[in-house]
C-alpha positions in Angstrom: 52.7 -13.8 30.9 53.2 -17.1 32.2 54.1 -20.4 30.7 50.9 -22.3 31.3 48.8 -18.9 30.7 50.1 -18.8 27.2 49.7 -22.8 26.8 45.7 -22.0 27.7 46.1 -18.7 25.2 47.3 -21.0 22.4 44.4 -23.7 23.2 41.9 -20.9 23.1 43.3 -19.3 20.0 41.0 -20.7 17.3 38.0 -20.4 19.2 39.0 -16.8 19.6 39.5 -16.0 15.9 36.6 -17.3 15.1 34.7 -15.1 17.4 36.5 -11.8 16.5 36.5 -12.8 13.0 32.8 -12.4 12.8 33.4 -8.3 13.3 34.7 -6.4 10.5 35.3 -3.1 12.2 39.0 -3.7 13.2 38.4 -1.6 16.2 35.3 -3.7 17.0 37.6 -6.9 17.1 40.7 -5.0 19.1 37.5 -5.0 21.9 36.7 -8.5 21.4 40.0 -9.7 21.6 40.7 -7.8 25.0 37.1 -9.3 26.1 37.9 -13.2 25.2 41.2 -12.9 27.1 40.1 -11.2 29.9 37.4 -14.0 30.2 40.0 -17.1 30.4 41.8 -14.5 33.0 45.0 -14.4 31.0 46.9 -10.9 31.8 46.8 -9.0 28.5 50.9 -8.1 28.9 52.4 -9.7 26.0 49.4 -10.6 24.0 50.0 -8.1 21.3 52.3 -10.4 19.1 48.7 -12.7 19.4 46.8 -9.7 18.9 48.3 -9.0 15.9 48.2 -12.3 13.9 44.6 -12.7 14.8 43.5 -9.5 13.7 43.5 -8.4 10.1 45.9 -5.4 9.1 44.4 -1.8 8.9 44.1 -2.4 5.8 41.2 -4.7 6.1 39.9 -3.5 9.1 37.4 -0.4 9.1 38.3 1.8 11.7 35.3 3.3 13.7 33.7 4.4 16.8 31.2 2.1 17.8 28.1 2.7 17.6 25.3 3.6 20.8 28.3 2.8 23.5 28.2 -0.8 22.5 31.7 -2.5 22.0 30.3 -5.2 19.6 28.2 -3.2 17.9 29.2 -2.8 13.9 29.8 0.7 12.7 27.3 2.1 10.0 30.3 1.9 7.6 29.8 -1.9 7.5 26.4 -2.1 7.0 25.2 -3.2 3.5 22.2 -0.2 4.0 23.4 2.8 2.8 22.9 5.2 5.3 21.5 8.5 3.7 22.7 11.8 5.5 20.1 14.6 4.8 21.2 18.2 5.3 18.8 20.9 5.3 19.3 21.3 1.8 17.7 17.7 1.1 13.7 17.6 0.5 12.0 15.3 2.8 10.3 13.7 0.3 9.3 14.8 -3.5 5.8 16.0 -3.5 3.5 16.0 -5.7 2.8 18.5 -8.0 -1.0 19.7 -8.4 -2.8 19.4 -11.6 -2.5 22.9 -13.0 -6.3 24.2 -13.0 -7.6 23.8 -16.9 -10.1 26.6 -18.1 -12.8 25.3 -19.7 -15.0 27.6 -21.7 -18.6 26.2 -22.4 -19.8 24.8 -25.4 -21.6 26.7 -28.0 -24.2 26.1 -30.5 -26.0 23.3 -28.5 -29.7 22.8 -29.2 -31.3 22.7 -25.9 -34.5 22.9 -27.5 -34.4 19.8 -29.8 -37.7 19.0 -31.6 -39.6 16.5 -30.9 -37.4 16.1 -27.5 -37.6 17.5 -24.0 -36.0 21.2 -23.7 -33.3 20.7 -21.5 -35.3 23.5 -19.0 -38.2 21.7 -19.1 -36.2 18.3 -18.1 -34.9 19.8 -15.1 -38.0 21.4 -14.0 -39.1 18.2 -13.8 -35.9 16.3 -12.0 -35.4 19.6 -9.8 -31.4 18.9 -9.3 -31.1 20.8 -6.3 -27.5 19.9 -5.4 -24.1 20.1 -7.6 -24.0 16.4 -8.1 -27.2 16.4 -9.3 -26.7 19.2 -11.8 -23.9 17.4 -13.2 -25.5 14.1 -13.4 -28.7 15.7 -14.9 -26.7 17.5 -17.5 -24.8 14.4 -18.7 -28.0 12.4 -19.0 -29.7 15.0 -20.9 -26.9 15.1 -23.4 -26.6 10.9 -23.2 -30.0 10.1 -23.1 -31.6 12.6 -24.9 -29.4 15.0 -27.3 -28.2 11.5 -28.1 -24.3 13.0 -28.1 -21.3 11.0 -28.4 -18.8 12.7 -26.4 -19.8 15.1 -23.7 -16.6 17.3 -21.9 -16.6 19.8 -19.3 -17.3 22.3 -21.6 -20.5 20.7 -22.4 -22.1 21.1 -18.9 -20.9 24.3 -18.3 -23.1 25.4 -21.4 -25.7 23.3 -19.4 -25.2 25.1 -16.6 -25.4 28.7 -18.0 -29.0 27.6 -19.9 -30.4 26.6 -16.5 -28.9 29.8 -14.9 -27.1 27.9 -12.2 -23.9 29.5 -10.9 -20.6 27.6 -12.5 -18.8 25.2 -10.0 -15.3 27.1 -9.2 -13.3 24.0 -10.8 -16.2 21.8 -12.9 -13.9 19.4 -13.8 -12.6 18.6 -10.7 -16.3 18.9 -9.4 -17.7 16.0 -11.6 -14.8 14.1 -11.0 -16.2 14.5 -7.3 -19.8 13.6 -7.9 -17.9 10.2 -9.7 -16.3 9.5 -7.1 -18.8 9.9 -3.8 -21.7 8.4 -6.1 -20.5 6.5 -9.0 -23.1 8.1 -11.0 -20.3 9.3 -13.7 -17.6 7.6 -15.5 -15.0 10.5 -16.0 -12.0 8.9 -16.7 -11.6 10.6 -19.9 -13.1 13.6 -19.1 -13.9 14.7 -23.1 -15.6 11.8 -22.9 -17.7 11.6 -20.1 -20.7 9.3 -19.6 -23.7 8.3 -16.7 -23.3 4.7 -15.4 -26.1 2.5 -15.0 -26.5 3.7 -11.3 -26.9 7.6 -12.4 -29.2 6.5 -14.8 -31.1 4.2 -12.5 -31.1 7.5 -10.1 -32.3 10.0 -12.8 -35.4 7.9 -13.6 -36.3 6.7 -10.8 -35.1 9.2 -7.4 -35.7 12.5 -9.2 -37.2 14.6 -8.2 -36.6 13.4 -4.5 -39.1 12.5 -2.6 -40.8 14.8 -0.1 -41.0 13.3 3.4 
């Protein structure tokens, strides 16, 4: 190297650590180094000694590939994101586990011939439930409106169910939970205690039996 090459090396030195400094992959500011110098055209012969006290010892330095063919690019290592290798023994993600299905066995000893009250097959021979959302919502009412009960569970309308002869739904609770849920004619959110909300009611009394066209 030259005398008045390694004058413009020593006037370009700060600005050059301060640029490789900004790496911490040791490898990644070897490449920088050789990059700034080649760009002032300074022949890299002899620049080791300048190398050396710019760059930090291996100590400091992370040694690494880099990353995608890019000289300047950081290695994973020095990322503050963990990176997260998963092998094939790793699930994708925890699923969740479905509700085991509960059997519920109906309710026994319920009067559904109260005096002085509606039987509960005369009430739906008048409603005429003809789907499984109205079943359910007509059973509640019956035992809300009229049997006057406090709490009504699952195993309350299937005992409704097996008085009107109507076949069981496969999983009731998760069938009333439906009919909540597409017509917010139940609240079952505690499902020993469930209850018709002002919209079933409003659809007992006034849209059942439906109308013929």
């Amino acid at each position: 190297m030259g005398e008045q090459e390694f004058d413009k090396l020593l006037d370009s030195m700060p600005r050059i650590a301060e640029s490789i400094n900004a790496f911490t992959s040791k490898e990644v500011q070897r490449k920088a180094f050789d990059a700034l110098v080649g760009a002032l055209n300074i022949s890299l012969a002899g620049t080791e000694e300048a190398e050396a006290d710019l760059l930090p010892d291996g100590s400091n330095g992370i040694d690494s590939e880099p990353v995608n063919g890019d000289p300047f690019s950081e290695s994973p290592e020095s990322s503050d994101t963990d990176i997260v290798t998963l092998d094939a023994n790793t699930p994708e993600k925890k699923r969740r586990k479905p509700k085991p299905k509960r059997n519920w066995t109906a309710v026994k000893d319920i009067g559904f011939r109260p005096e002085r009250k509606v039987s509960f097959k005369d009430f739906i021979e008048e409603k005429q439930p003809s789907t499984i959302d109205l079943k359910g919502l007509a059973a509640v009412y019956y035992f809300e409106q009229i049997l006057e009960l406090e709490e009504i569970g699952v195993g309350h309308v299937m005992a409704a169910y097996k008085e009107a002869g109507w076949r069981n739904p496969s999983n009731p609770e998760n069938s009333l939970q439906a009919t909540s849920s597409r017509h917010h004619w139940l609240e079952t959110s505690n499902m020993k205690a469930i209850r018709t909300t002002q919209r079933g009611r409003d659809w007992v009394e006034h849209d059942m039996p439906a109308k013929k066209n």
